[in-house]
PAVO-581379 format. One line per field, with one value per residue (C-alpha): residue number from 1; residue in one letter; x negated, y, z negated. Coordinates in Angstrom, 2 decimals. Layout:
<rs>
num <- (NUM	...) $
residu <- (a	...) $
xx <- (X	...) $
yy <- (Y	...) $
zz <- (Z	...) $
</rs>
This chain:
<rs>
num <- (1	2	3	4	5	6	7	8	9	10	11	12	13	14	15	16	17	18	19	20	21	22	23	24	25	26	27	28	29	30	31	32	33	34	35	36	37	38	39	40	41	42	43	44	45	46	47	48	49	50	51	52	53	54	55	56	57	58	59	60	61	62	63	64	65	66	67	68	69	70	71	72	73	74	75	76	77	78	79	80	81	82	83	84	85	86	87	88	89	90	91	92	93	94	95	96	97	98	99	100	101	102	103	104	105	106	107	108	109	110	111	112	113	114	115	116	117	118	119	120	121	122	123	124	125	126	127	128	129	130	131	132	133	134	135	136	137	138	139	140	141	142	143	144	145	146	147	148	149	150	151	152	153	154	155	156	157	158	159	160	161	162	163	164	165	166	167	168	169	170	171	172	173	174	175	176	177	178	179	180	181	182	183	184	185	186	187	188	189	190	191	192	193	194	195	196	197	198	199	200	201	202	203	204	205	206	207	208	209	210	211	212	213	214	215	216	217	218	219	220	221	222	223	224	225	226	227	228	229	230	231	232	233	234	235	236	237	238	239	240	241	242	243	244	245	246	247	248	249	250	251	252	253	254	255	256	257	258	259	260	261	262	263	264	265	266	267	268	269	270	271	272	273	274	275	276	277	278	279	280	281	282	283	284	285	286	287	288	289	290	291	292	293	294	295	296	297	298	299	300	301	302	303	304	305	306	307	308	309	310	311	312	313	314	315	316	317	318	319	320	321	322	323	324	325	326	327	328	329	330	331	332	333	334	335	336	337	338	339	340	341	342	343	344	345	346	347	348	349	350	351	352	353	354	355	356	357	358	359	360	361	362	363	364	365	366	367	368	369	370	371	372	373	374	375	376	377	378	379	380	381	382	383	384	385	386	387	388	389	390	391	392	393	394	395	396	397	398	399	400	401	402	403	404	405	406	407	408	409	410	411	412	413	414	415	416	417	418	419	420	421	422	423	424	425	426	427	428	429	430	431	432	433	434	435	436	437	438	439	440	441	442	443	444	445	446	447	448	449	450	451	452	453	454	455	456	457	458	459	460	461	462	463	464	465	466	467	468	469	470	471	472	473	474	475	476	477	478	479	480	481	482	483	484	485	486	487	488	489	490) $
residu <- (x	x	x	x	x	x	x	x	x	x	x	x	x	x	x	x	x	x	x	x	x	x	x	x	x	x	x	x	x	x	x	x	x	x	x	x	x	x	x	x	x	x	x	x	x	x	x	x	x	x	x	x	x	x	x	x	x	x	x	x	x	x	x	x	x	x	x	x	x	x	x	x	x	x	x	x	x	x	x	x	x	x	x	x	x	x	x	x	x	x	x	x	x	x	x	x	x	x	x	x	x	x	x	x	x	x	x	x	x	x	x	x	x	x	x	x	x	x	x	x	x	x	x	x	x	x	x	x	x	x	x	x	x	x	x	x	x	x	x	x	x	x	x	x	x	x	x	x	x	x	x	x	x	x	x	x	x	x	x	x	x	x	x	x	x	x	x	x	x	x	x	x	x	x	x	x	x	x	x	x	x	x	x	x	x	x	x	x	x	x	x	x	x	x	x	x	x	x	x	x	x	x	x	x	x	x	x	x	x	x	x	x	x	x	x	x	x	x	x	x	x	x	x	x	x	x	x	x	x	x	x	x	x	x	x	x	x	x	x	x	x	x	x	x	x	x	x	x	x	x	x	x	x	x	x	x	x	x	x	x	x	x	x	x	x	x	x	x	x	x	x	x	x	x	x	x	x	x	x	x	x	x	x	x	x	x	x	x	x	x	x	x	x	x	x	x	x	x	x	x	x	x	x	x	x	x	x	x	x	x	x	x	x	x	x	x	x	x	x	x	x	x	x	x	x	x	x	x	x	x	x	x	x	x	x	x	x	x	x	x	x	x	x	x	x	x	x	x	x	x	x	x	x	x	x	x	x	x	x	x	x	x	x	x	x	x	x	x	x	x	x	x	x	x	x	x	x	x	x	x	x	x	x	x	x	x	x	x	x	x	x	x	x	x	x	x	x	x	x	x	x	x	x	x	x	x	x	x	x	x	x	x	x	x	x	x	x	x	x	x	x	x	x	x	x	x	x	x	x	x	x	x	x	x	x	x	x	x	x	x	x	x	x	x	x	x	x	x	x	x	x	x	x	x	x	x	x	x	x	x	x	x	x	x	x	x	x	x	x	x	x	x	x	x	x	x	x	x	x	x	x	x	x	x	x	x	x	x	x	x) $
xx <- (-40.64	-38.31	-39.12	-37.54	-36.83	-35.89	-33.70	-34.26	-31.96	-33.92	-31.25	-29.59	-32.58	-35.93	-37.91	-35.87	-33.53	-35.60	-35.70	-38.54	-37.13	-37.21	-41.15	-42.94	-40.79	-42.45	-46.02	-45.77	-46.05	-48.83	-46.33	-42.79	-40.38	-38.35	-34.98	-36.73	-39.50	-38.02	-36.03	-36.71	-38.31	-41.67	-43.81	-43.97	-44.13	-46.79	-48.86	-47.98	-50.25	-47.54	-47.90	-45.25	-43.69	-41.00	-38.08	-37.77	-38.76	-36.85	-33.67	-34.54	-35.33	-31.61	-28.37	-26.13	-26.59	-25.33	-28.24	-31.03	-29.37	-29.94	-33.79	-34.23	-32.63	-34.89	-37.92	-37.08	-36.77	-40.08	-41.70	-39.26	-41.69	-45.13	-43.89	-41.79	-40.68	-39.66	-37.15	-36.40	-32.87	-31.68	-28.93	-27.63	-28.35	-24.62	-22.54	-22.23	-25.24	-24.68	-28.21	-28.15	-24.75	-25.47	-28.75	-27.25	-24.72	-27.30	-29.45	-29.70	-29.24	-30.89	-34.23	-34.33	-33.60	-32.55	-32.73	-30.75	-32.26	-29.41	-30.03	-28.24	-25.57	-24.60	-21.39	-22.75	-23.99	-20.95	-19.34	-21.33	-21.50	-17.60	-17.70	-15.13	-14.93	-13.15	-10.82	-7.50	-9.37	-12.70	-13.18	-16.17	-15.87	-18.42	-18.32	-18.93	-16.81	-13.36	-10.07	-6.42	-6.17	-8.83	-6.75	-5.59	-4.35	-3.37	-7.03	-10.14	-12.46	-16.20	-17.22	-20.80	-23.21	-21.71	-24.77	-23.87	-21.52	-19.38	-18.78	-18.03	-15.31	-13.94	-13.75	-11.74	-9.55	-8.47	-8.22	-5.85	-3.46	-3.01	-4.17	-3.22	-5.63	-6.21	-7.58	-10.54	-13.03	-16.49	-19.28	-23.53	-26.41	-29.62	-32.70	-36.48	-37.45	-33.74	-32.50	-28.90	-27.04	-23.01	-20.28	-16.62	-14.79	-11.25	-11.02	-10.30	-13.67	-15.49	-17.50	-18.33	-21.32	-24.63	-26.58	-25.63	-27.70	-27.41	-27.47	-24.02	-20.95	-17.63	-15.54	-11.61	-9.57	-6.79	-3.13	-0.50	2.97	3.76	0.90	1.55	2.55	2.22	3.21	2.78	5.31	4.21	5.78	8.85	9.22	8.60	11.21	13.44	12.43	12.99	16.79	16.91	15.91	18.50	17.71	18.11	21.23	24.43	25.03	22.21	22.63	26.01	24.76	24.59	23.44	26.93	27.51	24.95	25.59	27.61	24.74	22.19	24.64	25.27	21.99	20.58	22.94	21.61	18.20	19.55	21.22	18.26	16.43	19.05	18.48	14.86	14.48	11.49	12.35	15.55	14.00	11.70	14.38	16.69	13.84	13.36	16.44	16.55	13.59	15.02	17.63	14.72	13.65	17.00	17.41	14.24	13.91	17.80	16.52	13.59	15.38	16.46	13.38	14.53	11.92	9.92	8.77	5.34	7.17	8.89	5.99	4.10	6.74	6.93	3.44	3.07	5.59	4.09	0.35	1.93	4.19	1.42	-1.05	-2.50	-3.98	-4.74	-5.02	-5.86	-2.71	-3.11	-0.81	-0.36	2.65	4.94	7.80	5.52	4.64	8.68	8.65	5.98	7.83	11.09	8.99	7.23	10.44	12.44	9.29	9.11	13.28	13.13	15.66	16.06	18.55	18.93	22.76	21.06	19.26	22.66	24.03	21.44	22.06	24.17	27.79	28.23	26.08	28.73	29.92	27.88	25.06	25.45	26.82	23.84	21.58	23.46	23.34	19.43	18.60	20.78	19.00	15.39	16.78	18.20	21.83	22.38	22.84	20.12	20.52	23.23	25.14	26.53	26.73	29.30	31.24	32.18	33.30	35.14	36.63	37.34	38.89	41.66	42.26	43.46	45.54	47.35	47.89	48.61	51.80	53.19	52.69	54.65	50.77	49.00	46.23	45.63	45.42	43.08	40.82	40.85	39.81	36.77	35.55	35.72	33.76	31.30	31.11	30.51	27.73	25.42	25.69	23.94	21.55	20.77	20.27	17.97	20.16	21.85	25.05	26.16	24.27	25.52	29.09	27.85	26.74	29.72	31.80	29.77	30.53	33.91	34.43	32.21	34.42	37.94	36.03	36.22	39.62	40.70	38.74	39.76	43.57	45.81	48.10	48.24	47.66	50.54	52.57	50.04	50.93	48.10	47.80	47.08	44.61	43.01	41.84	40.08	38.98	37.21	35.60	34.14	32.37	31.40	29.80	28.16	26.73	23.09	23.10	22.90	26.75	26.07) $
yy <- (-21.08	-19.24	-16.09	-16.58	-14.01	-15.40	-12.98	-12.97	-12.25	-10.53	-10.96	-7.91	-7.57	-8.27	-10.99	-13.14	-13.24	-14.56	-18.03	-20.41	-20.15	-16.28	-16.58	-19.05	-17.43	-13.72	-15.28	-17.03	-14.12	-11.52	-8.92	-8.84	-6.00	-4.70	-2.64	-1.13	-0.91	0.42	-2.93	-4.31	-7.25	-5.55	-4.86	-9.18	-9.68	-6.77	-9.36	-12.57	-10.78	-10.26	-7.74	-6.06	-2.60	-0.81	1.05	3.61	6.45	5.61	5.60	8.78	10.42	9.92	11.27	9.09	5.44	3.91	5.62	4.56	1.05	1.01	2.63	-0.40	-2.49	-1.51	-1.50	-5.20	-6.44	-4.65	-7.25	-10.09	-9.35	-9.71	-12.11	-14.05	-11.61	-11.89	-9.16	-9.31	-7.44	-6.38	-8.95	-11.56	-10.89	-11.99	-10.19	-6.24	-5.76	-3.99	-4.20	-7.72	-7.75	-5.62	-7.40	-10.95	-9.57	-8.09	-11.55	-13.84	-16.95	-18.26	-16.37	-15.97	-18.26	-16.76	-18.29	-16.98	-17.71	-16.72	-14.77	-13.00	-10.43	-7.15	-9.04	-12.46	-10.62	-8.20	-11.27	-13.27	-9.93	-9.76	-13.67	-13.36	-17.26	-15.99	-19.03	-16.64	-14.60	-12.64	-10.04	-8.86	-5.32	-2.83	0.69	2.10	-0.12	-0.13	0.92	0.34	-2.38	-4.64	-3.46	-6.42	-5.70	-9.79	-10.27	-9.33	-6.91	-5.78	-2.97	-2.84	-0.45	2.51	4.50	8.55	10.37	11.09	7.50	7.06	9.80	8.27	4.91	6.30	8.34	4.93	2.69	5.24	4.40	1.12	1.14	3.81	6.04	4.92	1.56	0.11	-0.59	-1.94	0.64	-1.23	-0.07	-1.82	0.76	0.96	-2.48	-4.29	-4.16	-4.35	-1.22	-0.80	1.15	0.95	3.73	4.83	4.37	8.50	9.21	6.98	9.90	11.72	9.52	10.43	7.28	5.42	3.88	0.75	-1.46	0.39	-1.31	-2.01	-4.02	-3.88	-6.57	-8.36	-6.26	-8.42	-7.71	-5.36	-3.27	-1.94	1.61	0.87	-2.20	-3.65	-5.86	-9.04	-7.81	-6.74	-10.80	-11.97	-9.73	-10.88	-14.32	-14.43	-12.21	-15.61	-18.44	-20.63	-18.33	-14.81	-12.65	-14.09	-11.39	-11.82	-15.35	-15.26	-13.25	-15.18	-13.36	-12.65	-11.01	-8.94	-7.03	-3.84	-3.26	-2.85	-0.81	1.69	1.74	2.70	5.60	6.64	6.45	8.97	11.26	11.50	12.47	15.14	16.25	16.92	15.31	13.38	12.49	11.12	9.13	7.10	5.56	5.03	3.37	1.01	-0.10	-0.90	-2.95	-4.47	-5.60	-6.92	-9.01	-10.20	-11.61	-13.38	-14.98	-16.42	-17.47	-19.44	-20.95	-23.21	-23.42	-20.97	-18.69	-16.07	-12.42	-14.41	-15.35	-11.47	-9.78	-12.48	-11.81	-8.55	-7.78	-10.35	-8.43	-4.90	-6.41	-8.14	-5.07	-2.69	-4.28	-0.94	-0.66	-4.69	-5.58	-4.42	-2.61	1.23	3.78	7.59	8.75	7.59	6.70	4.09	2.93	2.33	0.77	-1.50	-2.86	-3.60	-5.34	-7.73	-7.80	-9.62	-11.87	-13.36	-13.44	-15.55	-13.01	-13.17	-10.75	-7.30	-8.22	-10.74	-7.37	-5.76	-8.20	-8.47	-4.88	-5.85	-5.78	-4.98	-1.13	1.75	2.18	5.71	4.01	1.38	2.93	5.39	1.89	0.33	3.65	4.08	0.50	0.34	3.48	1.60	-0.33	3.33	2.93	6.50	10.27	12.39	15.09	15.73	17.63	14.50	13.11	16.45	16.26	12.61	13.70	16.36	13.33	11.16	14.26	14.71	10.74	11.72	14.07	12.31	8.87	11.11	12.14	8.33	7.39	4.15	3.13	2.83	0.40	2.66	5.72	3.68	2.67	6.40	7.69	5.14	6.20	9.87	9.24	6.54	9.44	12.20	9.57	10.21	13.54	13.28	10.75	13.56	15.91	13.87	14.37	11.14	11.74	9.39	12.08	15.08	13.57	13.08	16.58	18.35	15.95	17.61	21.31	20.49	19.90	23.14	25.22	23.60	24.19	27.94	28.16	26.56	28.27	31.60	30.93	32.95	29.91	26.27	24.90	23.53	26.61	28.77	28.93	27.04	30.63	31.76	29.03	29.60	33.18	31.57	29.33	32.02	33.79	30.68	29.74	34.00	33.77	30.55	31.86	30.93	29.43	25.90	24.76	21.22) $
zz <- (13.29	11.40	8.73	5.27	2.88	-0.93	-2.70	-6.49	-9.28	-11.91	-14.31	-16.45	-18.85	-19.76	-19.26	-21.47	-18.60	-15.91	-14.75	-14.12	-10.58	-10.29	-11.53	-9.31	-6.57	-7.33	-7.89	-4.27	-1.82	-1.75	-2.21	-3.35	-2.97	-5.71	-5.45	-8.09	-10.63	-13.09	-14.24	-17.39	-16.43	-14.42	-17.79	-17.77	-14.10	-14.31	-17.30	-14.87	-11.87	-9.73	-7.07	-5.79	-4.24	-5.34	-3.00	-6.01	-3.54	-0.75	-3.24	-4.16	-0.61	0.36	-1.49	-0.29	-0.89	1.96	3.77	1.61	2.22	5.88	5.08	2.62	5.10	7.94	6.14	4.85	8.35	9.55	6.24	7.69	11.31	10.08	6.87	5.10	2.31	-1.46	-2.47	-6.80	-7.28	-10.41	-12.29	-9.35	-6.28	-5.03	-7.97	-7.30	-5.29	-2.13	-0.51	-0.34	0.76	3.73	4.45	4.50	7.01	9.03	9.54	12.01	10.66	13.99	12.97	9.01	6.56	3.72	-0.04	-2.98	-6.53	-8.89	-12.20	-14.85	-13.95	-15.84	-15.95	-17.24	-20.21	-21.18	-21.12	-23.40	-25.42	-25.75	-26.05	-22.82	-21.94	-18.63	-19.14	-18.10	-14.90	-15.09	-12.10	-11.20	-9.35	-7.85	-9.51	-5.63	-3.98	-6.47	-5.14	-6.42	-4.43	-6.23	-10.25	-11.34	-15.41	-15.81	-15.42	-17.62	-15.27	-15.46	-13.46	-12.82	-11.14	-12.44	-11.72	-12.46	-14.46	-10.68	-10.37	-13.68	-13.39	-10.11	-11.58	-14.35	-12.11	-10.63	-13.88	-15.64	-12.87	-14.07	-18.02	-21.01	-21.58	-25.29	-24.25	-25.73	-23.46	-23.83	-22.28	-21.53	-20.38	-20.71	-22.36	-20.66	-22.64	-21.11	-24.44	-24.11	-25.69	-25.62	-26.95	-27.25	-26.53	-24.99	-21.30	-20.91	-22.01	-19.61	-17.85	-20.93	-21.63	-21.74	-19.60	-16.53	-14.14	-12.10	-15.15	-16.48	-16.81	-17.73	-19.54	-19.59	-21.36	-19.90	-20.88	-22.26	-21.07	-24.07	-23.82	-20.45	-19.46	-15.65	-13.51	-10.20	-8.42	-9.92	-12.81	-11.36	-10.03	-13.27	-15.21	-12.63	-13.26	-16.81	-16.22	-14.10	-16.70	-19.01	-21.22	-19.90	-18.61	-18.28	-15.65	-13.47	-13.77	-12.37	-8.91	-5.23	-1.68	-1.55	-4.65	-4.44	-0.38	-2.26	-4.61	-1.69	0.45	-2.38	-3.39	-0.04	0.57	-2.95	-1.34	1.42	-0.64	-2.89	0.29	1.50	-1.68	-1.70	-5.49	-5.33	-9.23	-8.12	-5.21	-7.19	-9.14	-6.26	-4.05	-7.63	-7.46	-3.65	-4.52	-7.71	-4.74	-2.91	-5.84	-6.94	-3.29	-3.45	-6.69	-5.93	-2.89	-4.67	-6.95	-4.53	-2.68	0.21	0.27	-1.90	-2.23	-0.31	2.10	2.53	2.64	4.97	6.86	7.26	7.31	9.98	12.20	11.56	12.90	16.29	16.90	16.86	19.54	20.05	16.34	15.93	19.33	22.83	23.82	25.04	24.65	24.47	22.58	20.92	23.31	24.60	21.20	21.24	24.19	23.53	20.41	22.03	24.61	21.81	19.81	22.52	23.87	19.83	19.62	23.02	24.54	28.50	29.36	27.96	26.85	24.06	22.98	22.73	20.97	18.48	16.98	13.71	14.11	10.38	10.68	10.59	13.66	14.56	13.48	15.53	18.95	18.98	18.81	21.45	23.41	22.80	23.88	27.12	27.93	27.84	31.47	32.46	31.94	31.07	32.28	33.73	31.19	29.01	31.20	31.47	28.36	28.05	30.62	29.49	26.28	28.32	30.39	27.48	25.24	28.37	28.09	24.50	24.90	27.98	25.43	22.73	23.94	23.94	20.32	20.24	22.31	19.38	20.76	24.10	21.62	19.44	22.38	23.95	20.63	20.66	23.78	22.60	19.52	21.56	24.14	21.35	19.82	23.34	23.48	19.75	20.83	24.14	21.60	19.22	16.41	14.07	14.37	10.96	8.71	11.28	10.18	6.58	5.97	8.10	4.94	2.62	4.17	4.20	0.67	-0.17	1.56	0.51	-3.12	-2.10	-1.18	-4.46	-6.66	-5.12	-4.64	-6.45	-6.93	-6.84	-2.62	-2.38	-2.62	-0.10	3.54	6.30	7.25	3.66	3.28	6.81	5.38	2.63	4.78	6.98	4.11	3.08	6.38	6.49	2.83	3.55	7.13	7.69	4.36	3.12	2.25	2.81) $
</rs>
């Protein structure tokens, strides 16, 4: 025969709060166990006869909660052995208690049977306080649990179990991410008699109370679009959206895929110069607008029931989980050339590719052309097409520079001179790749130096350029790559 344990909500504050339920479920056992006796709701249980025993003490032997949770835990399934068991929980027992969370994951459904009597939450009565019908989205978070990943500004929140004035100040560390600081939030707590007591007061001063204790919570209305200071990228989709409507920009209106491929392009080189740069500043905005290009692409594409920013991000998420068997599945590896190999191995199983060509092929024709021979390089070295060192990698350019100079000499060749200077560049490409360096920003940056030091020679000529001799020039020239020695020209 199986135990049963009946989980009680005690609701959020005196007896008032209790059901019928709740009652003739405490006055069945011999004994009930109570998170705590300290609830609002034991003076009347106390007049009713009930017996019961509190876990006050074990709470209080252990200063980390999670630990007294496993002591309650264990000491609730050593009851569960000799009895069935009646545990009375503060508020409801599903709605931002952790103890019964943990202990309903812990039981064996094949040997307890486990009964849930709701009550009254913390958040069932902040929201009747701040008549919050819930109508538009009510969220119900966990002070200990909360992360930026649960914030949701669209939606009205209550926080409960703020318990001490460090969780209070870690909760508001993560709120003012999301809300101004100024807000008006709505701060209860229920006294020793589970008389509900609150306060509003500006989200910044949310740990400068004086009370908190597992009946504490929070409050935070829903933002309207005007009142926000930070935003997600829901709201980027629905600016973009209303640029979009019948009734929005004429300019955005007018944009296609098509239109559209020069703003990404320039946009991501303003992502890498922002990087070369080493301003931060500069790289937030220019990663905004390669994701305003993101957007733009998506809600064009939805309009015409393509796909969406869900379907994106499925997507991509989707790929980064199968690629990466050795964190979500059972793959092994040990560094991170096999973590490389690994992915081109799942990459051409999903794209159906049988021969290594069709891998090849599948690098895009439209990347600049360093960027794209160094790809084709790097992949037809995973089947070990390519030099034991680069030794040779050199002595190919070496080959490939005297192929030059012997088509040079017959200029009315254009096409052979045009091909020999390919394979010099393609050869120059692997000797980069040998030496682990990208040759497109090694070409970028030598641009860069370039321009520094023609800057020097002009701004130190005694006379316009075009009336200096090469050799004049070449002297500037000299100084300018002598002053910028071992310095940063680029």
């Amino acid at each position: 025969m199986k135990r049963k344990i009946t989980i009680v909500g005690l609701g959020h504050g005196n007896e008032d709060q209790l059901t019928l339920e709740a009652v003739k479920a405490l006055q069945q056992g011999p004994q009930a166990l109570l998170l705590t006796g300290k609830h609002g709701t034991v003076p009347y249980l106390q007049q009713l006869g009930v017996k019961y025993k509190s876990m006050d003490d074990i709470c209080r032997n252990y200063d980390n909660y999670d630990d007294a949770c496993n002591a309650m835990i264990q000491l609730i399934l050593c009851q569960l052995g000799k009895a069935d068991v009646v545990l009375g929980v503060p508020g409801h027992p599903l709605v931002g208690e952790r103890l019964v969370f943990e202990l309903v994951r812990k039981l064996d459904r094949s040997v307890y049977d486990v009964h849930i009597i709701p009550g009254i939450s913390a958040a069932d009565a902040m929201a009747a306080m701040v008549q919050a019908s819930g109508v538009e989205g009510l969220k119900i978070l966990t002070g200990s649990e909360l992360d930026e990943n649960c914030i949701n500004v669209r939606m009205t929140s209550v926080i409960v179990n703020i318990c001490n004035d460090s969780l209070a100040a870690r909760v508001k560390k993560i709120l003012l991410r999301f809300y101004p600081p100024n807000l008006e939030v709505f701060l209860s707590s229920r006294d020793a008699n589970g008389n509900l007591q609150y306060s509003i007061i500006p989200l910044h001063r949310l740990d400068e109370q004086t009370v908190y204790h597992h009946t504490t919570c929070l409050y935070i209305p829903r933002m309207n679009f005007e009142q926000l200071e930070t935003y997600d990228i829901n709201h980027l989709c629905e600016i973009m959206n209303i640029l979009r409507s019948p009734e929005g920009c004429p300019w955005d209106r007018e944009q296609t895929h098509e239109s559209l491929k020069r703003y990404l392009l320039e946009e991501t080189y303003e992502v890498i110069e922002s990087i070369d740069r080493k301003d931060e500043d500069k790289l937030i905005e220019e990663l905004g607008d390669v994701l305003l290009q993101v957007v733009f692409h998506c809600q064009i594409a939805r309009e015409r029931g393509a796909f969406d920013m869900l379907d994106v991000i499925t997507r991509v998420c989707r790929k980064m989980i199968d690629r990466h068997t050795h964190i979500f599945g059972t793959a092994v590896v040990e560094n991170s050339q096999q973590v490389l190999e690994n992915w081109e191995d799942l990459k051409k199983r999903e794209k159906g590719f049988k021969t290594h060509t069709q891998v090849l092929r599948d690098i895009p024709a439209v990347l600049p052309a360093l960027v794209r021979s160094y790809k084709v390089q790097e992949k037809a070295a995973m089947v070990g097409f390519d030099w034991d060192s680069v030794e040779g990698a050199l002595d190919k350019v070496n080959e490939e520079l005297e192929e030059v100079k012997e088509v040079s000499a017959s200029k009315n060749n254009r096409k052979k001179i045009e091909e020999e200077i390919g394979d010099l560049l393609f050869a120059v490409v692997n000797v980069a790749r040998f030496l682990g360096v990208d040759p497109e920003l090694a070409l970028v940056n030598t641009v860069e130096k370039f321009i520094n030091r023609f800057a020097y020679i002009e701004q130190n000529a005694k006379r316009p350029l075009k009336d200096m001799t090469l050799e004049e020039m070449d002297r500037l020239w000299e100084q300018a790559k002598t002053l910028f020695s071992g310095k940063n020209d680029v």
